[in-house]
C-alpha positions in Angstrom: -16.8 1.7 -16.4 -16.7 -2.2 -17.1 -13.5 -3.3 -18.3 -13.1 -6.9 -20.7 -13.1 -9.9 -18.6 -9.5 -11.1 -18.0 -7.2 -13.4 -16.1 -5.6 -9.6 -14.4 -9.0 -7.8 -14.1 -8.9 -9.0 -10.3 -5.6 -6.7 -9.3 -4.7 -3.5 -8.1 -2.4 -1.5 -10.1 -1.3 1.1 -8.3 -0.5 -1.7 -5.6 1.5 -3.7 -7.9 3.9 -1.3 -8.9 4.1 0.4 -5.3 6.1 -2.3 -4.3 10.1 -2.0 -5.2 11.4 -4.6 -7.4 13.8 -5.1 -10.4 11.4 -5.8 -13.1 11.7 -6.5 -17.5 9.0 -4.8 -19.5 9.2 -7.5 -22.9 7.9 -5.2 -25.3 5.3 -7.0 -27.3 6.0 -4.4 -30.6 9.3 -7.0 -31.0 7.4 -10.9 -30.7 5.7 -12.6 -33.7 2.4 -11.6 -33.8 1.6 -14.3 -35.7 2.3 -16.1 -32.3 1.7 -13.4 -30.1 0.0 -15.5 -27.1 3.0 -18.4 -27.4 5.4 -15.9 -27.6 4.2 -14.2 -24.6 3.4 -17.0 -22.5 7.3 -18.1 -23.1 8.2 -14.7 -21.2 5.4 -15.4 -18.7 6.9 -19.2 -17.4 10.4 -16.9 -17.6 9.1 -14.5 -15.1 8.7 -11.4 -15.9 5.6 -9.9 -14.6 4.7 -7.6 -16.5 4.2 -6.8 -20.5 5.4 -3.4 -22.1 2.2 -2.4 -24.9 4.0 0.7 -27.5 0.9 2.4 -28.7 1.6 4.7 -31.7 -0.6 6.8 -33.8 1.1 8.0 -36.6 0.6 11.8 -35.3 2.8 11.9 -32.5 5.5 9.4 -33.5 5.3 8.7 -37.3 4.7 4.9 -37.2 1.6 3.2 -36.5 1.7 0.1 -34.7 -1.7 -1.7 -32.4 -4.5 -0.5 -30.4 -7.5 -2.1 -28.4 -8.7 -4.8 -30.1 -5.6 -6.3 -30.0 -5.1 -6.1 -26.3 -8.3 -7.1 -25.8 -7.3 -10.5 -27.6 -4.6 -11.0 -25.9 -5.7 -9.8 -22.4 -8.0 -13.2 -22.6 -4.6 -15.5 -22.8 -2.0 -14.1 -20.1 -2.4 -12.7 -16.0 0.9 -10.2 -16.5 0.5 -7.0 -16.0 -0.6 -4.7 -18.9 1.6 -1.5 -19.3 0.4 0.6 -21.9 2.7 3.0 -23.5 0.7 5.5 -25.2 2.7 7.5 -28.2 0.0 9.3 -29.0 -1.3 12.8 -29.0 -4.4 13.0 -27.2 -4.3 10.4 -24.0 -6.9 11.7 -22.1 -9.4 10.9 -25.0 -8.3 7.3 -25.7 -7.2 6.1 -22.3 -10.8 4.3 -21.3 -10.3 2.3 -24.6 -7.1 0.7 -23.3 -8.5 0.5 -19.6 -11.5 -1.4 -21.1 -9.5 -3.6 -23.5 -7.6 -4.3 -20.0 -4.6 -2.6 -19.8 -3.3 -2.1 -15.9 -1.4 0.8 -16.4 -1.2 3.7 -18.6 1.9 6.1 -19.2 1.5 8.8 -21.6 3.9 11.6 -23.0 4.1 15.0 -20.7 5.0 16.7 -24.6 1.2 15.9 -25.9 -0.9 17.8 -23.2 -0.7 21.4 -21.5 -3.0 20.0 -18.7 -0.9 16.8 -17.7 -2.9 16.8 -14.1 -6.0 16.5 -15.6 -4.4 13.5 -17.6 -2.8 12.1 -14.5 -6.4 12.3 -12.8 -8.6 10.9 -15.5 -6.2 7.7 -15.6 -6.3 7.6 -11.8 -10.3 7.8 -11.9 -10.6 4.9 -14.6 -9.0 3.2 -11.9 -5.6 2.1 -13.2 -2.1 3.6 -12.0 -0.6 6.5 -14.8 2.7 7.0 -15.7 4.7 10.0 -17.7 7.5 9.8 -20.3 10.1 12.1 -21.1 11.8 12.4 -24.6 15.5 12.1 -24.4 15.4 15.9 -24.9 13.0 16.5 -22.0 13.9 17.8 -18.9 12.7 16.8 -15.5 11.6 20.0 -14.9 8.6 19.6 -17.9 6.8 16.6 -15.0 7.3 18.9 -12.5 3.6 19.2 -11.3 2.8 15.9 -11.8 6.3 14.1 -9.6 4.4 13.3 -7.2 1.1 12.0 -8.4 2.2 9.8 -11.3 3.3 6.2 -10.0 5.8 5.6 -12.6 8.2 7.6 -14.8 9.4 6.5 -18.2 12.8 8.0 -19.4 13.4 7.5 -23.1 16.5 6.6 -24.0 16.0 6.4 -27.5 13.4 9.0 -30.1 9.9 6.9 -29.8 8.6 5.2 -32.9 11.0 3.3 -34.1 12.7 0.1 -32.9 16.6 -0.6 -33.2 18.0 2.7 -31.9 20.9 2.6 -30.1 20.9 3.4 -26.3 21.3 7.4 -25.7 23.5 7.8 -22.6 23.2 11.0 -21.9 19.8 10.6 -20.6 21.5 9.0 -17.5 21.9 11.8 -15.8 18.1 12.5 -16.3 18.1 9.0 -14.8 20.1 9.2 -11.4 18.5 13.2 -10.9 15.1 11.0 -10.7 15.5 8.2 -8.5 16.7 10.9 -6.0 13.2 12.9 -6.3 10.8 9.7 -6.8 9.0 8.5 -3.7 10.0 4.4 -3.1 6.2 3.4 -3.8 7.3 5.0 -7.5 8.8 3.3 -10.3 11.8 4.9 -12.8 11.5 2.7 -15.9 13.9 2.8 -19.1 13.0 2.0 -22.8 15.1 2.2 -25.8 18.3 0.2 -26.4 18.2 -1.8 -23.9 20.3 -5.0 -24.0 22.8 -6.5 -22.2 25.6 -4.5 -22.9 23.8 -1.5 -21.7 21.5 -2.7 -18.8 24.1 -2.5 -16.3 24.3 1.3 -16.6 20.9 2.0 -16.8 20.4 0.0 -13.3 23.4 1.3 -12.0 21.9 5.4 -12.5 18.7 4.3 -10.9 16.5 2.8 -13.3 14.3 -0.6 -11.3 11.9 -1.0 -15.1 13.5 -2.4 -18.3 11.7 -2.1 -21.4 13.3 -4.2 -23.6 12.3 -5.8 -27.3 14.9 -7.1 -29.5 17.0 -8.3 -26.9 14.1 -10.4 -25.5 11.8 -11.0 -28.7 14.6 -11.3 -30.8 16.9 -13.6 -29.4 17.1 -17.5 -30.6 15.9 -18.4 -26.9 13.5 -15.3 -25.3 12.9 -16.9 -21.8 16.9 -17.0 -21.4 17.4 -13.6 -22.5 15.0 -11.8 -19.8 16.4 -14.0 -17.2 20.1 -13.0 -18.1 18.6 -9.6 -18.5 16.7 -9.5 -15.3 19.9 -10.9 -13.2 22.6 -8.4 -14.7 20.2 -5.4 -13.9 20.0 -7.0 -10.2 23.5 -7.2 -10.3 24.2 -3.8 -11.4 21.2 -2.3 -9.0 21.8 -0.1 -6.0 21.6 -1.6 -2.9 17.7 -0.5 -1.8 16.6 -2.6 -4.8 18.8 -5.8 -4.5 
């Protein structure tokens, strides 16, 4: 499989996110896509390392939002890390699209498929590292065969599609009964709601990935936002992560 030329085609995925760290996801589905490169590159010279891509199809969530031209483009202007957050219904069948428009990373949804190894296996063999979400309503026990292959977890803590929810906290819980089962080479990110007045909580249960839009995109100064955002999750992390 060739993938698009691009400043990260040279990296190893699965060895990127093996390695503990307290990381923001900027969700591009918040910047100007009018200014999507500038707007990224301003998050980029903030640090953040890598770049959170919400996929939707209409089907499974009812908005529609990008797909892999659009990466493609901008896969040509920035080296961070592509995480692709697929919303839709059949991931196995898209997921070389988004590996060839240069994506690093797929996550998709353990509600969409009956055969979530087979998923888990096909991103593995395109030869990027595979993550699973759960809706706030999901248990842990629905990922249960697929714990300890994926390299990431996603917990929603909002309903996917739509932006400007507020932050569910119940799905904490979810949260800290995780980071006691995941492996440290595997990653427990967070998306939905996530701002500063909620970060600290969401670090505090376990969570080492911050999805975040609004409160990045949004803000009169993005780079300052992540790096406030970025330094209260430290703050707030447990001790393994600090």
């Amino acid at each position: 499989m060739t993938r698009e030329p691009g400043p990260s085609t040279m990296r190893a995925p699965r060895e990127f996110l093996s390695h503990p760290a307290i990381r923001m996801a900027p969700s591009v589905l918040s910047a100007d896509f009018a200014r999507l490169a500038e707007h990224v590159s301003v998050v980029e010279r903030a640090g953040a390392e890598m770049l959170h891509l919400d996929v939707m199809d209409g089907h499974f969530v009812p908005n529609i939002s990008f797909g892999p031209p659009v990466i493609a483009a901008l896969r040509k202007h920035t080296p961070l890390f592509f995480d692709a957050h697929l919303m839709i219904s059949e991931p196995k069948r898209y997921a070389e699209a988004f590996v060839k428009a240069g994506c690093d990373h797929i996550t998709f949804h353990i509600e969409v498929t009956d055969e979530p190894v087979a998923v888990v296996e096909h991103i593995h063999a395109l030869g990027v590292s595979a993550g699973v979400s759960l809706n706030p309503a999901t248990p842990v026990s629905a990922i249960e065969p697929i714990l300890g292959m994926v390299d990431l977890v996603l917990v929603m803590s909002v309903w996917p599609g739509f932006g400007g929810q507020k932050f569910m906290p119940e799905v904490l819980p979810k949260v800290a009964e995780l980071r006691q089962r995941l492996r440290p080479p595997q990653r427990l990110q967070i998306d939905g709601g996530i701002d500063v007045a909620t970060i600290e909580e969401a670090a505090g249960a376990g969570a080492d990935t911050f999805v975040a839009g609004t409160a990045i995109f949004g803000q009169p100064d993005p780079a300052a936002a992540l790096r406030n955002l970025l330094r209260l999750a430290s703050n707030a992390a447990p001790t393994r992560h600090a």
